[in-house]
Backbone bond lengths (Angstrom), bond angles and torsions (degrees), N, CA, C in turn:
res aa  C-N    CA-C-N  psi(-1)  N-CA   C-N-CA  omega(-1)  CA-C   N-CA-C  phi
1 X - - - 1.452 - - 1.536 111.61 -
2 X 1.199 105.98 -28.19 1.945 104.25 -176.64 1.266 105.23 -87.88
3 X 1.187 133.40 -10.29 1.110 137.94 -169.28 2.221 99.65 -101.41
4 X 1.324 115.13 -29.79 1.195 100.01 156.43 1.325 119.88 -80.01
5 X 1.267 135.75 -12.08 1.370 137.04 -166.02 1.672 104.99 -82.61
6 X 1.257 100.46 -36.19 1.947 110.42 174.21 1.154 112.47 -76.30
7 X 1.533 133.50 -33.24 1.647 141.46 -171.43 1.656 87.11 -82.59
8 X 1.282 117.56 -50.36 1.728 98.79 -166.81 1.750 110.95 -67.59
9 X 1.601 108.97 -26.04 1.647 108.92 -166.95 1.645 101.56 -71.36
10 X 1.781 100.58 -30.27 1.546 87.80 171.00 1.311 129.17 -78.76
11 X 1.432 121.40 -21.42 1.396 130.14 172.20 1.469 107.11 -73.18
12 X 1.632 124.99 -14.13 1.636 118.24 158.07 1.245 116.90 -77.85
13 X 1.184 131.72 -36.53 1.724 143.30 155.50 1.457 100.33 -35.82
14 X 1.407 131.75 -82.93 1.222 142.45 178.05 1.359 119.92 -30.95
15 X 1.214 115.64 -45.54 1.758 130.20 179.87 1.609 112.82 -71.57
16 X 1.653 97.42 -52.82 1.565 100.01 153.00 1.743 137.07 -21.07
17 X 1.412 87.75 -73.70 1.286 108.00 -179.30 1.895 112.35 -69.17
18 X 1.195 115.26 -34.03 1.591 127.74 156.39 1.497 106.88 -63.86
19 X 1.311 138.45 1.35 1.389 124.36 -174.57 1.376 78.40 -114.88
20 X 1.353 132.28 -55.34 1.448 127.33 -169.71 1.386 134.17 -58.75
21 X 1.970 97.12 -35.81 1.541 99.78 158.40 1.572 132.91 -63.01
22 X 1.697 99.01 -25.81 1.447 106.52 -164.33 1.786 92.51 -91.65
23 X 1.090 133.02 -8.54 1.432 129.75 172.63 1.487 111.38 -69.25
24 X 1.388 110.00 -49.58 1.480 137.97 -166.37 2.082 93.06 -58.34
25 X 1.259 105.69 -54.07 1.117 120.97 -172.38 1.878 123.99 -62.52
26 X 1.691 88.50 -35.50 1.619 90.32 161.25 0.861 123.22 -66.76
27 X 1.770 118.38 -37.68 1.600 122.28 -159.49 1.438 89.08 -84.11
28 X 1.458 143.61 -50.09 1.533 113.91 -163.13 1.293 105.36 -80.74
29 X 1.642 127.96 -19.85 1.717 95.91 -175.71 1.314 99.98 100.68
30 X 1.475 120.45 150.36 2.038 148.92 -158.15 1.803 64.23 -83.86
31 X 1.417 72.66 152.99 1.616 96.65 161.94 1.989 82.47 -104.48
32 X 1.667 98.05 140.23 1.177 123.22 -177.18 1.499 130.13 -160.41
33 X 1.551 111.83 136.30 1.678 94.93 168.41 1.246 133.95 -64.17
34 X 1.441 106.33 132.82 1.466 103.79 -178.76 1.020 118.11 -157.91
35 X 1.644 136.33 139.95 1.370 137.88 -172.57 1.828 124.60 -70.82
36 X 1.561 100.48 136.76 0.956 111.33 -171.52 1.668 114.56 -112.15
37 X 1.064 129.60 151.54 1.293 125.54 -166.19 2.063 97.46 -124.78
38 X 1.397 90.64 116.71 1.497 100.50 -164.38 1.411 110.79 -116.39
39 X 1.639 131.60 155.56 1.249 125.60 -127.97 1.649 107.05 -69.78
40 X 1.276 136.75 -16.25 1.370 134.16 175.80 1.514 114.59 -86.43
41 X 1.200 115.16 7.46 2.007 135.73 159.47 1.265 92.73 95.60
42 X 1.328 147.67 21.81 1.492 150.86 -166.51 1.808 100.02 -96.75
43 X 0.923 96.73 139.02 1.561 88.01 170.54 1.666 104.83 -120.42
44 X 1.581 111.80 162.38 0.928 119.75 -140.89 1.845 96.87 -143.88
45 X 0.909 163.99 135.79 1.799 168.80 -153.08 1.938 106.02 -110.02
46 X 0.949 112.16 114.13 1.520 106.09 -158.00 1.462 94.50 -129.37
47 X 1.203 132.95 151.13 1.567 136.01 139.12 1.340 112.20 -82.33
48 X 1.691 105.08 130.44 1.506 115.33 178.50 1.254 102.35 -168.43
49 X 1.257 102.94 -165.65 1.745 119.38 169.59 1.725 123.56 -109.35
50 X 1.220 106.97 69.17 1.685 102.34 -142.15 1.854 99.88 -69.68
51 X 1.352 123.29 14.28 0.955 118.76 178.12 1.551 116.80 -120.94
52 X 1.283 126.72 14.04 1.217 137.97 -131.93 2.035 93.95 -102.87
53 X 1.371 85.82 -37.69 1.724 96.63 -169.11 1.857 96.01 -93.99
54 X 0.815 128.26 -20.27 1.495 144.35 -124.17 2.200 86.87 -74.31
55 X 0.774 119.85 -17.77 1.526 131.43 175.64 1.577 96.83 -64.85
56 X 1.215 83.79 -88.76 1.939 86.73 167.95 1.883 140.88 -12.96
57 X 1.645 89.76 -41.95 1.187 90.74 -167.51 1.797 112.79 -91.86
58 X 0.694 128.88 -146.06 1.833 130.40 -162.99 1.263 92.00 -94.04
59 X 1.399 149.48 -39.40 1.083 123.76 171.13 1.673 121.99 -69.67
60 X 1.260 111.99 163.77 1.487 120.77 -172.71 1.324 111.91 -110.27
61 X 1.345 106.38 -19.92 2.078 109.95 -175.48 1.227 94.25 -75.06
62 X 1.463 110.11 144.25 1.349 128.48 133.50 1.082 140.19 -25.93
63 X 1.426 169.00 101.32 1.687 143.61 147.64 1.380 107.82 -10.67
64 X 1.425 122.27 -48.85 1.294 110.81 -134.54 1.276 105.92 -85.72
65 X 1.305 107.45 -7.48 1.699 129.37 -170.47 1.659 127.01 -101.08
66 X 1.855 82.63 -15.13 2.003 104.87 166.31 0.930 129.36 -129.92
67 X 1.352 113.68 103.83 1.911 115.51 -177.31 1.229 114.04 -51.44
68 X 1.424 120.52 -39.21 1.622 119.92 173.59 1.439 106.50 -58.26
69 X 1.077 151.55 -28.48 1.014 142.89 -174.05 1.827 115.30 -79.06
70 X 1.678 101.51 -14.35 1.455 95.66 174.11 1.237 125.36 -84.66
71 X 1.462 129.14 3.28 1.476 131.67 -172.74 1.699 98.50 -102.25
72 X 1.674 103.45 40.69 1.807 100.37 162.26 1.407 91.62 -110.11
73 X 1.687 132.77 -1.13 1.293 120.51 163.31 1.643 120.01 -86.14
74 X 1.016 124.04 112.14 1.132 118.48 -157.66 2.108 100.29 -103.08
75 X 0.986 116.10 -25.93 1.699 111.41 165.53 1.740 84.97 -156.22
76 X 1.751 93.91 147.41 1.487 119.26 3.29 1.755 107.52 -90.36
77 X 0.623 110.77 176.01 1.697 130.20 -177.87 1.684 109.49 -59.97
78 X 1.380 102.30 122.51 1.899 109.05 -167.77 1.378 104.15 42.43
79 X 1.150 115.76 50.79 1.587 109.19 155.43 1.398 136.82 -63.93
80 X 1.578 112.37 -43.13 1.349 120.68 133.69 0.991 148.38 -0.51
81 X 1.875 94.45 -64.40 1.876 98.47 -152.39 2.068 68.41 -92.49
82 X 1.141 108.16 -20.37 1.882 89.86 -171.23 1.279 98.17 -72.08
83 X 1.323 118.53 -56.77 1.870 101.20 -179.85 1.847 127.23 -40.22
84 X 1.005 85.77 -30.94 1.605 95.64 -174.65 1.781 108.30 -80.10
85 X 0.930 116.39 -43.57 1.596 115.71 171.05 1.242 101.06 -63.05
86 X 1.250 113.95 -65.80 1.512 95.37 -175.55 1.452 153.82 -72.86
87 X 1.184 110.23 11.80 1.289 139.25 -147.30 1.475 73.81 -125.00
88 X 1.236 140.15 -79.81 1.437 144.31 -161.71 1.517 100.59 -59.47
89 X 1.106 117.12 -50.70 1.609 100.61 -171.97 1.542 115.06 -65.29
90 X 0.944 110.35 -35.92 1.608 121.12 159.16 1.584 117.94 -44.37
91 X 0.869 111.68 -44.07 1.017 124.37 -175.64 1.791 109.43 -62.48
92 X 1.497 93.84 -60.49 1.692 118.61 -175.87 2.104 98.80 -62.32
93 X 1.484 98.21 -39.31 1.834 86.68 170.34 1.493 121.41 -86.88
94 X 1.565 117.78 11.75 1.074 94.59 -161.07 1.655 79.61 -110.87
95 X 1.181 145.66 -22.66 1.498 174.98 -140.86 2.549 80.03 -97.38
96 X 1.023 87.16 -76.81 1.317 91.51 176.56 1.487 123.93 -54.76
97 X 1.329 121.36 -39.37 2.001 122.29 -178.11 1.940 90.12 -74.14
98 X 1.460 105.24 -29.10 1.787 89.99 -179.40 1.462 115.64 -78.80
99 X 1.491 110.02 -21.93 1.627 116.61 170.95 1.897 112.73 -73.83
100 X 1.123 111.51 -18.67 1.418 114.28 -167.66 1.599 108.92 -98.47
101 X 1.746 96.37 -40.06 1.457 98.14 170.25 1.454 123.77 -74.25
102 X 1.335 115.74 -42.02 1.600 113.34 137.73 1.641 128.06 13.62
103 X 1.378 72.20 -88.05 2.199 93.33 -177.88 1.404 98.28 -62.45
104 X 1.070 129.55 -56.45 1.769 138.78 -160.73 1.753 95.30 -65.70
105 X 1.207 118.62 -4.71 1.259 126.22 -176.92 1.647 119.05 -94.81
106 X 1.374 80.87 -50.80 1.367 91.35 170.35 1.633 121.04 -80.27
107 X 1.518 106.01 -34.18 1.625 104.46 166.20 1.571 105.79 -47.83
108 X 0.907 112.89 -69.53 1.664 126.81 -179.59 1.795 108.81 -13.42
109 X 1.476 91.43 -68.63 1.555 105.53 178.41 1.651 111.63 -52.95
110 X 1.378 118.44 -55.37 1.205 88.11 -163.64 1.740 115.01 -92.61
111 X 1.903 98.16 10.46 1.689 96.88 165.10 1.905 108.40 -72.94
112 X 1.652 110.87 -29.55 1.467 93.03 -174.71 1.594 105.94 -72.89
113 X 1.151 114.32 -33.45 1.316 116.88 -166.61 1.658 121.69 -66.55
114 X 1.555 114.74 -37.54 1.522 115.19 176.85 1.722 85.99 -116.31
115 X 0.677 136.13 26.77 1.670 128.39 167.14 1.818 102.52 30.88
116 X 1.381 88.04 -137.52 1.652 85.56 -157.37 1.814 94.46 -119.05
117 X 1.815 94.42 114.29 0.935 96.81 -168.33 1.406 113.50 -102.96
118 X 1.381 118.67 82.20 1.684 128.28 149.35 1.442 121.12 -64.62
119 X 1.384 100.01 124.35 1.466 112.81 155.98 1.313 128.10 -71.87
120 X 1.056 142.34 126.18 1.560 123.75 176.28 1.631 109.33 -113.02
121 X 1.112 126.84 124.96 1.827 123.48 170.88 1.124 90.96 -82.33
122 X 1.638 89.16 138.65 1.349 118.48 176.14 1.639 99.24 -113.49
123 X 1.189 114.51 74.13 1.460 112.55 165.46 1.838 112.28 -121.52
């Protein structure tokens, strides 16, 4: 039993750090091609994160909140809508292995603590 109670606290560490990467990952945005407009008004096809700063700048919307705003990725194709599923579902399992490891935590505890409680008749 103590030995599940340490495997689950690390699989809450782990989920942690999977909730934090996959947060990190919504807010900057697919790395994607996308046009850039460079100082002689020419635009130019770049790999970047064209949404990464996008808080910062004069607008106030989100990406994540405007589909029109995803066709500044131009390849690969729904890069977007794939970052965003996946990043969220991750999110939603990693929200869940800390709710499950949780309980398995607490089972743990109170198996070391009252151990295994058989009765035996003594008749």
């Amino acid at each position: 039993m103590l030995l599940s109670v340490i495997w689950s606290k690390l699989a809450i560490i782990f989920s942690i750090i999977c909730f934090g990467v996959s947060a990190c990952g919504l807010a900057n945005g697919p790395l994607c091609l996308f046009k850039v407009t460079v100082s002689n008004n020419t635009q130019v096809q770049q790999w970047g994160y064209p949404f990464q700063n996008w808080s910062t700048s004069a607008s106030t919307e989100s990406y994540l909140h405007n589909p029109l705003l995803w066709t500044i990725c131009e390849r690969p194709k729904n890069i977007v809508l794939w970052n965003i599923t996946l990043f969220s579902t991750l999110m939603i399992i990693s929200c869940l292995q800390v709710l499950l490891c949780s309980i398995q935590i607490i089972n743990g505890c109170f198996g070391c603590i009252f151990g295994r409680c058989s009765h035996y008749d003594t008749k």
